[in-house]
C-alpha positions in Angstrom: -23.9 -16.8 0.4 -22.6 -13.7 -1.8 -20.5 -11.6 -0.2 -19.0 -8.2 -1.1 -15.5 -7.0 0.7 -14.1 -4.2 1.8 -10.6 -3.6 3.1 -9.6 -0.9 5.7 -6.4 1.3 4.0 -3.4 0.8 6.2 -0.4 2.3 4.5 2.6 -0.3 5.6 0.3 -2.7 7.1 -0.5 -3.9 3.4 0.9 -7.2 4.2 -1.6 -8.3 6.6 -4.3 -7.0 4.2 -2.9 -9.3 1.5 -3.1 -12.3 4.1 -6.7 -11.1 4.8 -7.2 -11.4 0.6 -5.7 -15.3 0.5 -8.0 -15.9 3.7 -11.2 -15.0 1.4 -10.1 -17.1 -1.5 -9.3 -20.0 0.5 -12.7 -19.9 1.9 -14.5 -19.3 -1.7 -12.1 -22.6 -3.3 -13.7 -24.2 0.0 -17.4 -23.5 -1.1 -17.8 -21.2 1.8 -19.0 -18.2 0.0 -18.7 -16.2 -3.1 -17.0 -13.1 -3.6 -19.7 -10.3 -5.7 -17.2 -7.5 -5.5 -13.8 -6.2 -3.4 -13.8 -2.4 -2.2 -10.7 -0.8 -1.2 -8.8 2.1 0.1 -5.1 3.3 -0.1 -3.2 -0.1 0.8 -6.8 -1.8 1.1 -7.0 -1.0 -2.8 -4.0 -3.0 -3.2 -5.5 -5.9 -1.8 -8.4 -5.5 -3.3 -7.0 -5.3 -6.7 -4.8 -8.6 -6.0 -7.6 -10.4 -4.9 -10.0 -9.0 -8.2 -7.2 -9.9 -10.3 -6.6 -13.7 -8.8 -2.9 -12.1 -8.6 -0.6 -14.6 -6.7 -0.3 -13.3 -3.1 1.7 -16.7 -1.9 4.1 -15.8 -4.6 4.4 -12.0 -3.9 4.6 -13.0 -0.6 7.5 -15.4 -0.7 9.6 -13.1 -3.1 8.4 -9.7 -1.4 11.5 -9.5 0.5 14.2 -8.9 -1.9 12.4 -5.5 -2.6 13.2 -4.7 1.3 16.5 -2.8 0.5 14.5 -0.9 -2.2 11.9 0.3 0.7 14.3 1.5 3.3 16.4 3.1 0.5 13.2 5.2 -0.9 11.0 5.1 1.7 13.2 5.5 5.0 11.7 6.2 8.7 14.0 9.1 9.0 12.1 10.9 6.2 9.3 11.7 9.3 11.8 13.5 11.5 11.2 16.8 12.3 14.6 18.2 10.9 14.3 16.1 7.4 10.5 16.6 7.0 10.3 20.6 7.4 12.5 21.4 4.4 11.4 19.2 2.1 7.7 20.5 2.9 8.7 23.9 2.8 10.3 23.7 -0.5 7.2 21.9 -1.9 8.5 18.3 -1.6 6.3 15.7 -0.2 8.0 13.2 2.3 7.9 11.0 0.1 8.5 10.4 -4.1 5.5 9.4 -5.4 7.1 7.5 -8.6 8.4 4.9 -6.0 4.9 4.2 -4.8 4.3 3.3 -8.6 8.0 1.2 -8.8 6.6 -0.7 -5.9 3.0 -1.2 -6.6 4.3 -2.4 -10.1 6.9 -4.7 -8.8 4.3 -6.2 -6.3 1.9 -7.2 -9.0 4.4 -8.1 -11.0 5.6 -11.0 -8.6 1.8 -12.3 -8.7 1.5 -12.4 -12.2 -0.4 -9.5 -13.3 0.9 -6.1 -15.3 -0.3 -3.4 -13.5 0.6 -1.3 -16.6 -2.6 -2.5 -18.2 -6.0 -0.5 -18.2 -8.7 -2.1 -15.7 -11.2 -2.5 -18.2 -8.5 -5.4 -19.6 -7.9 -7.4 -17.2 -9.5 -10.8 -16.5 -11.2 -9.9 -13.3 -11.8 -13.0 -10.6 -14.6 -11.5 -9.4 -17.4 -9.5 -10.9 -16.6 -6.0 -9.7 -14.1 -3.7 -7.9 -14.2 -0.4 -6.5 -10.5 1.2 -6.1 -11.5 4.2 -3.9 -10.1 7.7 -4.1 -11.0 11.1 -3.1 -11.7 14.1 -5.4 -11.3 17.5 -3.1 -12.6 18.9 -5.7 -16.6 17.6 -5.0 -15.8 16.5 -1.5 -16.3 13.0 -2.5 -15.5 9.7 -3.1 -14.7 8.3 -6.2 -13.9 5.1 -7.6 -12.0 3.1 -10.4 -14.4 -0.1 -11.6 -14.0 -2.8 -13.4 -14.8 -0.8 -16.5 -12.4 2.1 -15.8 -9.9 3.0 -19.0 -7.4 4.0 -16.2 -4.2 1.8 -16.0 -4.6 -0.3 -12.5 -1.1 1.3 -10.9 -2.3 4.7 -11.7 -6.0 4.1 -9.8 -3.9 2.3 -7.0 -1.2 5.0 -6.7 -4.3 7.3 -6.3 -5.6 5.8 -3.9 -2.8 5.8 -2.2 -1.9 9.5 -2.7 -2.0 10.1 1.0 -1.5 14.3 1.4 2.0 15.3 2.2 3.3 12.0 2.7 3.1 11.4 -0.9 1.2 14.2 -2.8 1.8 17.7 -3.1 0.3 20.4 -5.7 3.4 20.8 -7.3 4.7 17.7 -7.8 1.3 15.7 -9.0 -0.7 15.7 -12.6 -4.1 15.8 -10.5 -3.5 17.0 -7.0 -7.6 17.0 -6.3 -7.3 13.1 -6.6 -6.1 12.0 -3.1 -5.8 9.0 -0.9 -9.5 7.0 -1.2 -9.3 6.5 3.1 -9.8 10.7 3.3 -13.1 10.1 2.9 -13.9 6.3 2.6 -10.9 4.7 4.7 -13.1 1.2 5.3 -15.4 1.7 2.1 -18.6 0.9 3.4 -20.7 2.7 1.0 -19.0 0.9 -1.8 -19.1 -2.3 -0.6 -23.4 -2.0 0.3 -24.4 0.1 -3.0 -27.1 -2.2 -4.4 -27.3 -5.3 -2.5 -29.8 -8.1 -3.1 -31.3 -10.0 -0.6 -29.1 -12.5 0.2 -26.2 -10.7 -0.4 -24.5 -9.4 2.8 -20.8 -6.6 3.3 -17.9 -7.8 4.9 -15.2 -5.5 6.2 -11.4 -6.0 7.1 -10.6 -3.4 9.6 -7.6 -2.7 11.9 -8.1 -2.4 16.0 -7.8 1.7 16.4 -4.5 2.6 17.7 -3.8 3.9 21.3 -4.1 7.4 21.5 -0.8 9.3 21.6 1.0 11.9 23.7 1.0 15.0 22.5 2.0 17.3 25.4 5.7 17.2 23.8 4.6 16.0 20.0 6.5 17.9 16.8 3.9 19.6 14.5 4.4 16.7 12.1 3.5 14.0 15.3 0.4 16.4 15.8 -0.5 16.6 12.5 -0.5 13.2 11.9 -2.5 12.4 15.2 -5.1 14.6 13.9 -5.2 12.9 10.4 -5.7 9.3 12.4 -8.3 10.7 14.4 -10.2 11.6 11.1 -9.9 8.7 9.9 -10.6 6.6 13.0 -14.0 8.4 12.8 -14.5 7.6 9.2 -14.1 3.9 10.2 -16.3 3.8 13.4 -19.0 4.9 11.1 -18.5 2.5 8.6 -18.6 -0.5 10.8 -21.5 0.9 12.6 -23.2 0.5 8.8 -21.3 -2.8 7.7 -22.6 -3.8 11.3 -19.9 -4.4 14.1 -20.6 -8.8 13.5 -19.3 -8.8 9.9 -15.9 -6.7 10.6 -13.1 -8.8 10.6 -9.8 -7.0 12.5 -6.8 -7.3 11.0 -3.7 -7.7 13.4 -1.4 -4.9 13.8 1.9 -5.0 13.2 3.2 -2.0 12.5 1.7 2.0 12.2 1.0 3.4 8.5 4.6 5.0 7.5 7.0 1.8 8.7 7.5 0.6 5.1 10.8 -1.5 5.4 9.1 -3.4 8.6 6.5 -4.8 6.2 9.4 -6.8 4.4 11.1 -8.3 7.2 12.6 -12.2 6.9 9.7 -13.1 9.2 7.3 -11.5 6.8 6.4 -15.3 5.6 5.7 -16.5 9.0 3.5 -13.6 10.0 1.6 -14.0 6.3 0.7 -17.5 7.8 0.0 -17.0 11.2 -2.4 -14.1 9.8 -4.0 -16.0 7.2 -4.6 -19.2 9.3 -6.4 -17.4 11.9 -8.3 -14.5 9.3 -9.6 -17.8 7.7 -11.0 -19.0 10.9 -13.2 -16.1 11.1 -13.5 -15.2 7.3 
């Protein structure tokens, strides 16, 4: 069977999307299926990318935690409170520096084996195509680096994971129309279904949607971002509805889309496997 994948974005929950990528190519080395193309949004683009580019996740995986004091040094949880978030988004700072979303991306792939640094179109791909979502406010679409793109792989990925205010603003970005690829497609359905044959059938990796908050006594930021998740919460309750609820995979959930330094915890390694052995059960 030919299968084409598409992973959910998820922000700090990329870990568990990685484990979802080793899941599908231990079942293609076990003859199980065979992977046509990868789809992905924001932190699902990351996967996607490791998986098209037969990066080594056990690797990144098993070193991925010396970069931990690097995370909670650039991207630390106090950022999102109230009294250091206002100013900086006043001023026309987003929460966040986007150059240490390239530093990491870079370092990631870097652990696996692959330069990041390099254009797509260059790199010996694993699997025939990829779509590295993103979303142009300019046409109120989607759009999407390929396998044939002259764009260097970190710069499509830190694209797509240009989530607004977290990470982009206007005045601190080149192309501040080119925003996070979940806006729009956060479980890229449409990507991953454009063209199939007969035989050939979508596969999504999707996370269980989050409770639904409190917001009697929520901060502007907290309401802001609840109205973000509901957006995208709708986005992805239409794409499994077109994927078809059967062939969605869910993803465990560990942690919410802004705990960064959680993702590189000392029992990071355990949860990789414990995710990956049971994501392969069902892959």
């Amino acid at each position: 069977m030919q299968v084409s994948l598409a992973y959910q974005g998820g922000g700090a929950r990329v870990i568990e999307l990685m484990a979802a990528a080793k899941a599908c190519n231990v079942a293609v080395d076990e003859g199980r299926f065979e992977v046509i193309r990868v789809s992905g949004a924001s932190a699902g683009a990351i996967a996607a990318a490791m998986h098209a580019t037969g990066c080594d996740i056990t690797a990144i995986v098993d070193r991925a935690h010396t970069l931990k004091g690097k995370v909670e040094q650039h991207f630390p949880s106090t950022r999102l409170r109230k009294r250091n978030a206002v100013p900086r988004l006043l001023f026309g700072y987003p929460l966040f520096d986007e150059k240490h979303v390239r530093e990491l991306i870079l370092e990631l792939f870097r652990l696996g084996g692959v330069d990041a640094e390099c254009p797509i179109r260059d790199l010996p791909l694993k699997v025939p195509q990829l779509r590295i979502m993103r979303s142009d406010i300019r046409f109120h679409n989607a759009s999407a680096a390929t396998e044939t793109s002259e764009a260097r792989l970190v710069d499509a990925l830190v694209d797509s994971a240009a989530i607004p205010f977290a990470f982009r603003l206007p005045g601190t970005a080149a192309n501040p129309e080119i925003l996070d690829g979940g806006l729009f497609q956060n479980l890229p359905a449409s990507a991953a279904m454009a063209d199939l044959q007969a035989g050939q059938v979508a596969l999504g990796f999707s996370f269980p949607k989050e409770d639904a908050p409190d917001l009697r006594s929520a901060s502007p930021l907290d309401y802001g971002k609840a109205i973000l998740g509901s957006l995208l919460d709708e986005r992805i309750a239409d794409a499994t509805t077109r994927i078809k609820p059967g062939n969605i995979i869910e993803i465990p959930n560990r942690r919410s889309t802004f705990e960064f330094a959680q993702a590189f915890l000392d029992t990071m390694r355990a949860q990789f496997s414990e995710d990956g052995a049971c994501l392969r059960q069902r892959a």
